[in-house]
Biopython code that builds the backbone (N, CA, C, O; Angstrom):
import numpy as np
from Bio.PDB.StructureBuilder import StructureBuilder

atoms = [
    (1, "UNK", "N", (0.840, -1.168, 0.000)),
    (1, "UNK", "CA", (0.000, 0.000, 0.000)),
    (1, "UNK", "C", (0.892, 1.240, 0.000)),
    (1, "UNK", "O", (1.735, 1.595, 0.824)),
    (2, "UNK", "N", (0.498, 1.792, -1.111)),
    (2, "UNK", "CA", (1.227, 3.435, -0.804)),
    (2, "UNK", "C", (1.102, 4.146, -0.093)),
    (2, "UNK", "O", (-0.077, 4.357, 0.194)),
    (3, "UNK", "N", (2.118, 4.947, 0.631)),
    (3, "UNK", "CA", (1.641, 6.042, 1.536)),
    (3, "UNK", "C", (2.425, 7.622, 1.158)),
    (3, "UNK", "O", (3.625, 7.854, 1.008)),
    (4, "UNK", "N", (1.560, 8.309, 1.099)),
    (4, "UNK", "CA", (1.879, 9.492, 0.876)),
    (4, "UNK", "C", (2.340, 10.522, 2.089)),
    (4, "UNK", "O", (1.664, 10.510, 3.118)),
    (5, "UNK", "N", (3.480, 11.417, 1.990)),
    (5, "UNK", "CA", (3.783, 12.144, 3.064)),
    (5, "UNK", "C", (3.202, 13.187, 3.647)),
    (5, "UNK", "O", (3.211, 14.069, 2.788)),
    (6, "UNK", "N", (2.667, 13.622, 4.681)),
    (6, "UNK", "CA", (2.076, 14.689, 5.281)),
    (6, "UNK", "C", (2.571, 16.109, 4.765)),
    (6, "UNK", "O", (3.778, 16.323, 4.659)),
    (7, "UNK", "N", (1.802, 16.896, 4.505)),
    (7, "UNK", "CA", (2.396, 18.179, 4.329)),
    (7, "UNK", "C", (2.648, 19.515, 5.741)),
    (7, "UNK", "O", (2.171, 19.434, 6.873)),
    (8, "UNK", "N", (3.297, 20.356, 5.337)),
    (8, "UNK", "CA", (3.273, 21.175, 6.822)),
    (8, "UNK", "C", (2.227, 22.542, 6.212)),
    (8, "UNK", "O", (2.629, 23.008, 5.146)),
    (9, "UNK", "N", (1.264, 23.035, 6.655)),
    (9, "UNK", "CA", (0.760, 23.930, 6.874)),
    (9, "UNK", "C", (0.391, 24.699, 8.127)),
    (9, "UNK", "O", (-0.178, 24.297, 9.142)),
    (10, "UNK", "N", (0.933, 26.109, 7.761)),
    (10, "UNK", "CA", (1.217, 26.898, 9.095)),
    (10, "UNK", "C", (0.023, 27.811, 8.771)),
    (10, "UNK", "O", (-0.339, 28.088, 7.628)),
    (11, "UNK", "N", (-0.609, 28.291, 10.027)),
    (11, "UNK", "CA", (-1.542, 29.458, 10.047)),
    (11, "UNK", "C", (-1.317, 30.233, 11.161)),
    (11, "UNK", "O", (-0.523, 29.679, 11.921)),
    (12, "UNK", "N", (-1.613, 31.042, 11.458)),
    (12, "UNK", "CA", (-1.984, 32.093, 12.596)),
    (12, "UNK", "C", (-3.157, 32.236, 12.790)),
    (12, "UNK", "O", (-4.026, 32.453, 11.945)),
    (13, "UNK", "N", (-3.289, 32.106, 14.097)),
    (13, "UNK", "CA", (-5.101, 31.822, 14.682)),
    (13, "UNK", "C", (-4.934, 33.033, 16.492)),
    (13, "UNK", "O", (-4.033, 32.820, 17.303)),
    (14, "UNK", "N", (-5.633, 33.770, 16.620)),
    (14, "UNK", "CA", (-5.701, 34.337, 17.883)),
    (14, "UNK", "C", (-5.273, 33.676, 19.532)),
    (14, "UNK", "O", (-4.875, 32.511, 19.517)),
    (15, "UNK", "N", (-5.298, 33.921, 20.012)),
    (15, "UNK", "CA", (-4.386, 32.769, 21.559)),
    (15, "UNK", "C", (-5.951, 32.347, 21.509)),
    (15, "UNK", "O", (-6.212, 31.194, 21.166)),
    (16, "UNK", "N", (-6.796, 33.066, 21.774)),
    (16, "UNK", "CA", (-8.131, 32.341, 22.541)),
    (16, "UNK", "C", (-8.697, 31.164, 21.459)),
    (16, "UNK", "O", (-9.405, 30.268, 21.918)),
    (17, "UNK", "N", (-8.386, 31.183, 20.081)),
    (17, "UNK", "CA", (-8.692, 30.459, 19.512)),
    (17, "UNK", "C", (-8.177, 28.740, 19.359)),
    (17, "UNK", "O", (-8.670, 27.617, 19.249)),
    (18, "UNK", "N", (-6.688, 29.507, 19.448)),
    (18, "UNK", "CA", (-5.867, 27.541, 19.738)),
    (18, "UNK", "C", (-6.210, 27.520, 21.398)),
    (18, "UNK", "O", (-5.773, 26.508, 21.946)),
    (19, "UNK", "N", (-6.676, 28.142, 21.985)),
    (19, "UNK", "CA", (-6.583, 27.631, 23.621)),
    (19, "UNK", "C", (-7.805, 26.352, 23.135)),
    (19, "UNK", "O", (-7.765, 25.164, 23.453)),
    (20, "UNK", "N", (-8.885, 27.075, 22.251)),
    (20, "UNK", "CA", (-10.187, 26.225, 22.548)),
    (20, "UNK", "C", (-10.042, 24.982, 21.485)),
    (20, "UNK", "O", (-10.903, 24.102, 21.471)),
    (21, "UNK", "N", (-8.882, 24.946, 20.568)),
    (21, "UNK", "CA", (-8.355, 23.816, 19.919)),
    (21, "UNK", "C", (-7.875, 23.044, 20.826)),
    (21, "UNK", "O", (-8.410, 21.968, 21.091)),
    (22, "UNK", "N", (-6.610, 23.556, 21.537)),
    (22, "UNK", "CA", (-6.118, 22.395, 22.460)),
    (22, "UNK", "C", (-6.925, 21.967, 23.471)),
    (22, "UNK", "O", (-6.836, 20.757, 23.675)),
    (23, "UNK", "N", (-7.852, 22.694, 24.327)),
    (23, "UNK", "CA", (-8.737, 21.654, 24.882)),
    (23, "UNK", "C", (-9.834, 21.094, 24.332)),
    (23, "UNK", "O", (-10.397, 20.219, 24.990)),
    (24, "UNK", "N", (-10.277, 21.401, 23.256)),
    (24, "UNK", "CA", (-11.151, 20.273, 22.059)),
    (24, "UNK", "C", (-10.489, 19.251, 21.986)),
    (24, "UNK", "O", (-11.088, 18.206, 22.240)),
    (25, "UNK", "N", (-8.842, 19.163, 21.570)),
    (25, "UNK", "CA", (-7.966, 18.143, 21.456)),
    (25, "UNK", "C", (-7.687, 16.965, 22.262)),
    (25, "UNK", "O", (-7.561, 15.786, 21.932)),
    (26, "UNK", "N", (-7.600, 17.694, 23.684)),
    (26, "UNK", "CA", (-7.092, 17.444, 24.912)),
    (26, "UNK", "C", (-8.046, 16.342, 25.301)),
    (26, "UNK", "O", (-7.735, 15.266, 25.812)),
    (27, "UNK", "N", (-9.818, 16.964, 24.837)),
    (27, "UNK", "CA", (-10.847, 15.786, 25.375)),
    (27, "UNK", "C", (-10.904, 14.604, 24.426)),
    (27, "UNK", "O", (-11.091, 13.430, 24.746)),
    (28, "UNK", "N", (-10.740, 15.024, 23.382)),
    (28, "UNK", "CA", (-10.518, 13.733, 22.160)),
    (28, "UNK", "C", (-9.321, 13.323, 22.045)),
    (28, "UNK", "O", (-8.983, 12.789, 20.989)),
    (29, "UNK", "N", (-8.461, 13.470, 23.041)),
    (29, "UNK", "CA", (-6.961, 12.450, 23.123)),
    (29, "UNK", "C", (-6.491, 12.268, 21.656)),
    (29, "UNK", "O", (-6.114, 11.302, 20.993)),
    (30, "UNK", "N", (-6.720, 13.978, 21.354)),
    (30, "UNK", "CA", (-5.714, 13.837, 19.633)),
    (30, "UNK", "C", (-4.538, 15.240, 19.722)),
    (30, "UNK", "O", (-4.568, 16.237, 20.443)),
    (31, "UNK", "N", (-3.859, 14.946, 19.002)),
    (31, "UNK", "CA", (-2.983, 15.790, 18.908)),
    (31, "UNK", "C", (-3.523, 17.497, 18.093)),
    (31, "UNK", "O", (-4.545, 17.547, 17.408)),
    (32, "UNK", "N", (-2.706, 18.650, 18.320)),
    (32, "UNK", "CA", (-3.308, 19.705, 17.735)),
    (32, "UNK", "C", (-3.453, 19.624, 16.696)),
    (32, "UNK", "O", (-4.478, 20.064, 16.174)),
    (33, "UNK", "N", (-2.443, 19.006, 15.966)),
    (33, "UNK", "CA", (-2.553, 18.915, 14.178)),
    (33, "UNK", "C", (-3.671, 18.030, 14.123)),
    (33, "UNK", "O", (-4.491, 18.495, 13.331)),
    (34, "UNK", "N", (-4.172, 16.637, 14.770)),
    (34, "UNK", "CA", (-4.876, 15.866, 13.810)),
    (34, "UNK", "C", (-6.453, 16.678, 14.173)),
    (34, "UNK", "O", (-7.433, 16.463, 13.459)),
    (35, "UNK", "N", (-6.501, 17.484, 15.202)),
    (35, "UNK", "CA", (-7.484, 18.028, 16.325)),
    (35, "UNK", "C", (-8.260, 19.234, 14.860)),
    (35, "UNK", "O", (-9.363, 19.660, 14.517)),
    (36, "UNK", "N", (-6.921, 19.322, 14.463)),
    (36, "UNK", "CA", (-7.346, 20.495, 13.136)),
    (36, "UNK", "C", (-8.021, 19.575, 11.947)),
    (36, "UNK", "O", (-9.120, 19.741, 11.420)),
    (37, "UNK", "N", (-7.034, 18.551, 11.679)),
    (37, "UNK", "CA", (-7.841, 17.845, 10.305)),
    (37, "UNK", "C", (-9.737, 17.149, 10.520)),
    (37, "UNK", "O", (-10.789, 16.918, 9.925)),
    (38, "UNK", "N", (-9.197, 17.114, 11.540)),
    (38, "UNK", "CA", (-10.863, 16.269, 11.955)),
    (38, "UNK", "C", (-11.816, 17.526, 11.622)),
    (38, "UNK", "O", (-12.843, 17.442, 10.948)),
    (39, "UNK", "N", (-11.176, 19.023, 12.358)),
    (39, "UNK", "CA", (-12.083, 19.804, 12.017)),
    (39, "UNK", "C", (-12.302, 19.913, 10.597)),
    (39, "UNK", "O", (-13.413, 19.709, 10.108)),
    (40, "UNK", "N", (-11.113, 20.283, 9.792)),
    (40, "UNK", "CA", (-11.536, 20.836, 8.425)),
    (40, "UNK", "C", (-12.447, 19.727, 7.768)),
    (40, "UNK", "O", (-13.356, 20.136, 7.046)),
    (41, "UNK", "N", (-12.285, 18.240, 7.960)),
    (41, "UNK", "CA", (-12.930, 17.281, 7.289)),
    (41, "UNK", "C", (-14.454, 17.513, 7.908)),
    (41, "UNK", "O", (-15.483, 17.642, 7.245)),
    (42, "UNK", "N", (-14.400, 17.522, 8.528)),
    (42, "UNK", "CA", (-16.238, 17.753, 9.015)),
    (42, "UNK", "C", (-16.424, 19.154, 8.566)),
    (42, "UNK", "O", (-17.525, 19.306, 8.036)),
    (43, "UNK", "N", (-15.800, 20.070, 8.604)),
    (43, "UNK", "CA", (-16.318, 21.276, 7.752)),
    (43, "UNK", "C", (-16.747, 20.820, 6.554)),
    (43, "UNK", "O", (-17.950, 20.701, 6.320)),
    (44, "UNK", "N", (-15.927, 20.556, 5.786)),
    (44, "UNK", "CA", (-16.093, 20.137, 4.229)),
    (44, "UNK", "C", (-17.374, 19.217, 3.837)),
    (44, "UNK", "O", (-18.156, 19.361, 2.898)),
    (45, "UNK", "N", (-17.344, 18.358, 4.719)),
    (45, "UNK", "CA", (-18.311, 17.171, 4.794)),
    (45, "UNK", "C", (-19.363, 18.044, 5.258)),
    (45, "UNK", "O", (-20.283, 17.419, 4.731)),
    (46, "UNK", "N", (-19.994, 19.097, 5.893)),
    (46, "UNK", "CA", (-21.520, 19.772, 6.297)),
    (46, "UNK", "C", (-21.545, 20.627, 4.765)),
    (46, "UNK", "O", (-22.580, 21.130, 4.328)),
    (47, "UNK", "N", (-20.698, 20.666, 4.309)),
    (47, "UNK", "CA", (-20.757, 22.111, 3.436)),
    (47, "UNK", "C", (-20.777, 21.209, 1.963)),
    (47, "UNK", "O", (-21.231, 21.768, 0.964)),
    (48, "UNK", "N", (-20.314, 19.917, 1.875)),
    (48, "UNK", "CA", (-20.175, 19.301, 0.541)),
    (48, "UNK", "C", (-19.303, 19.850, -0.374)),
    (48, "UNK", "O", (-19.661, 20.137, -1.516)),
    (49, "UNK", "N", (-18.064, 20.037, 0.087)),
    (49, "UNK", "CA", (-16.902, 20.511, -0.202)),
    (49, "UNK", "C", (-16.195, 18.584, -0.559)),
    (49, "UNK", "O", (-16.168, 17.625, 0.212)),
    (50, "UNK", "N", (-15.762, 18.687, -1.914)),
    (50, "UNK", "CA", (-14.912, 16.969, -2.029)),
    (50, "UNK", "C", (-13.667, 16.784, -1.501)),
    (50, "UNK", "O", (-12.678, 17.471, -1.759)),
    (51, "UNK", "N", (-13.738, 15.570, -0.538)),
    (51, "UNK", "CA", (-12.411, 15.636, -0.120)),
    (51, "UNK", "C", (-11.872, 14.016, -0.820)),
    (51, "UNK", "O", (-12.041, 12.876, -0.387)),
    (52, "UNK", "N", (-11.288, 14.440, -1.862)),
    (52, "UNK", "CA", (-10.846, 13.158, -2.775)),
    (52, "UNK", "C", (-9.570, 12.280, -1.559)),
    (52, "UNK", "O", (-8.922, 12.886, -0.705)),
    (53, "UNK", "N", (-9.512, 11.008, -1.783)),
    (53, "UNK", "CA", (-8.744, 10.055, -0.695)),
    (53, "UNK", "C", (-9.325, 10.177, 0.446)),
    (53, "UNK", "O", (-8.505, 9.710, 1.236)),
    (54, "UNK", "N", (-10.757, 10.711, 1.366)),
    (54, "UNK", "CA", (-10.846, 10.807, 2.652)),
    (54, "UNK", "C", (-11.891, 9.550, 2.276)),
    (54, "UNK", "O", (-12.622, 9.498, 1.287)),
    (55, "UNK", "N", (-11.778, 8.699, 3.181)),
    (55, "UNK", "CA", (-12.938, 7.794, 2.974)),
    (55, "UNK", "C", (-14.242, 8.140, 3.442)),
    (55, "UNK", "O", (-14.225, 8.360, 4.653)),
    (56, "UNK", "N", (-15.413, 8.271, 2.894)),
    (56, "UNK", "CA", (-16.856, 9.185, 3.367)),
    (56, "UNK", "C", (-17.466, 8.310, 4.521)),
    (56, "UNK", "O", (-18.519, 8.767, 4.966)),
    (57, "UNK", "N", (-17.004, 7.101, 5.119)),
    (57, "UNK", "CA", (-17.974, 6.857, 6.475)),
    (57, "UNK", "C", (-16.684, 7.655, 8.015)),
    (57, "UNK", "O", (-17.190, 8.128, 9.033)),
    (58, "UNK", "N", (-15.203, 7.621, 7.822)),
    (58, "UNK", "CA", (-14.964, 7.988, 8.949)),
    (58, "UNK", "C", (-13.735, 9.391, 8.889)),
    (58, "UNK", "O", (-13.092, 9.787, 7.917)),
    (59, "UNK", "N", (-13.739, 9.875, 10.244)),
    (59, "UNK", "CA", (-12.664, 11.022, 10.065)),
    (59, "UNK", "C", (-11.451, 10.645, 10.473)),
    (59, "UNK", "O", (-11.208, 9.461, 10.706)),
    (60, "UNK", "N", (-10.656, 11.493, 10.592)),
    (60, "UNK", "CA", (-9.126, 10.793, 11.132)),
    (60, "UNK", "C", (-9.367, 10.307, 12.542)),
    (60, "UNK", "O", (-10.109, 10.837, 13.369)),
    (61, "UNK", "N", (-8.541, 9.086, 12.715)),
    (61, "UNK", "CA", (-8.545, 8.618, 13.653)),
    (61, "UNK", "C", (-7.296, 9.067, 14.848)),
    (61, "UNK", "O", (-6.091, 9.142, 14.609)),
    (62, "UNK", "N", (-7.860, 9.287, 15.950)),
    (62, "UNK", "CA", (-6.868, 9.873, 16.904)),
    (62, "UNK", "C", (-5.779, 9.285, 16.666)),
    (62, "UNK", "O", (-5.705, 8.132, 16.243)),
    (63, "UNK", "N", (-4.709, 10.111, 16.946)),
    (63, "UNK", "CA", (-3.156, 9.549, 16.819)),
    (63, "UNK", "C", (-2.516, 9.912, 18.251)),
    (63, "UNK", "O", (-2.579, 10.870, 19.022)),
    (64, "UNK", "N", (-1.779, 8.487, 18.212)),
    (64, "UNK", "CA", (-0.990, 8.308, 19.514)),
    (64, "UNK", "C", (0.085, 9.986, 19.838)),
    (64, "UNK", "O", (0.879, 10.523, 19.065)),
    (65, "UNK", "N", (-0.374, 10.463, 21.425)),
    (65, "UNK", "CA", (0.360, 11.446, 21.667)),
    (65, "UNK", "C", (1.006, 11.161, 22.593)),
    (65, "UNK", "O", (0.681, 10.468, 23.557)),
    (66, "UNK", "N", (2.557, 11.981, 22.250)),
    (66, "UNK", "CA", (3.290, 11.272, 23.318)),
    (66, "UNK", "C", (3.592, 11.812, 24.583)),
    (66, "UNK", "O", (3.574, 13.041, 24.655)),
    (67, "UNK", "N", (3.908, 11.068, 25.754)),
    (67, "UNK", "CA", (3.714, 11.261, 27.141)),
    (67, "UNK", "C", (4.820, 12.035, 27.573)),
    (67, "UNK", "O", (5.969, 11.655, 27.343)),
    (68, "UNK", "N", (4.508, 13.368, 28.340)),
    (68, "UNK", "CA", (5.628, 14.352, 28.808)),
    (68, "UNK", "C", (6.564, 13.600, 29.888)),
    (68, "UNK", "O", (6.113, 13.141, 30.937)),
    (69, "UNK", "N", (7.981, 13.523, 29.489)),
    (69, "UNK", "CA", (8.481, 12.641, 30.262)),
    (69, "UNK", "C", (8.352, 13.323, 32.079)),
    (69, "UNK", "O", (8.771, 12.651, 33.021)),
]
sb = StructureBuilder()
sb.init_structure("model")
sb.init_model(0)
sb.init_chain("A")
sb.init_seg("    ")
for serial, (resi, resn, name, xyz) in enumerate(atoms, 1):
    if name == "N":
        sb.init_residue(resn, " ", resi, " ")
    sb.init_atom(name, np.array(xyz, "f"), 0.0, 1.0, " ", f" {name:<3s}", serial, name[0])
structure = sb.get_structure()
């Protein structure tokens, strides 16, 4: 199976805005980045925006975060 590499996309978002990402994140035991893709994919998916390669029954699945030593 092929796998394709992640890309990096950077934004600027207000403090109060990633505060309410990272604890959105924090309760769904996902990391900030995947905390973001889940969002944009359910955006797209209410709005019927195509997201070609996303499979249409599920969103990303939480990814292992790692433990502050």
């Amino acid at each position: 199976m092929a796998t394709t590499k992640t890309q990096v996309f950077s934004v600027r978002i207000e403090p109060h805005i990633k505060v309410a990402m990272q604890a959105a994140a924090e309760r769904e035991m996902r990391s900030l980045a995947n905390m973001f893709e889940v969002m944009v994919v359910a955006y797209c998916r209410e709005r019927g925006y195509p997201l070609p390669g996303v499979p249409d029954d599920t969103l990303p699945a939480p990814k292992p975060r790692k433990r502050a030593s």
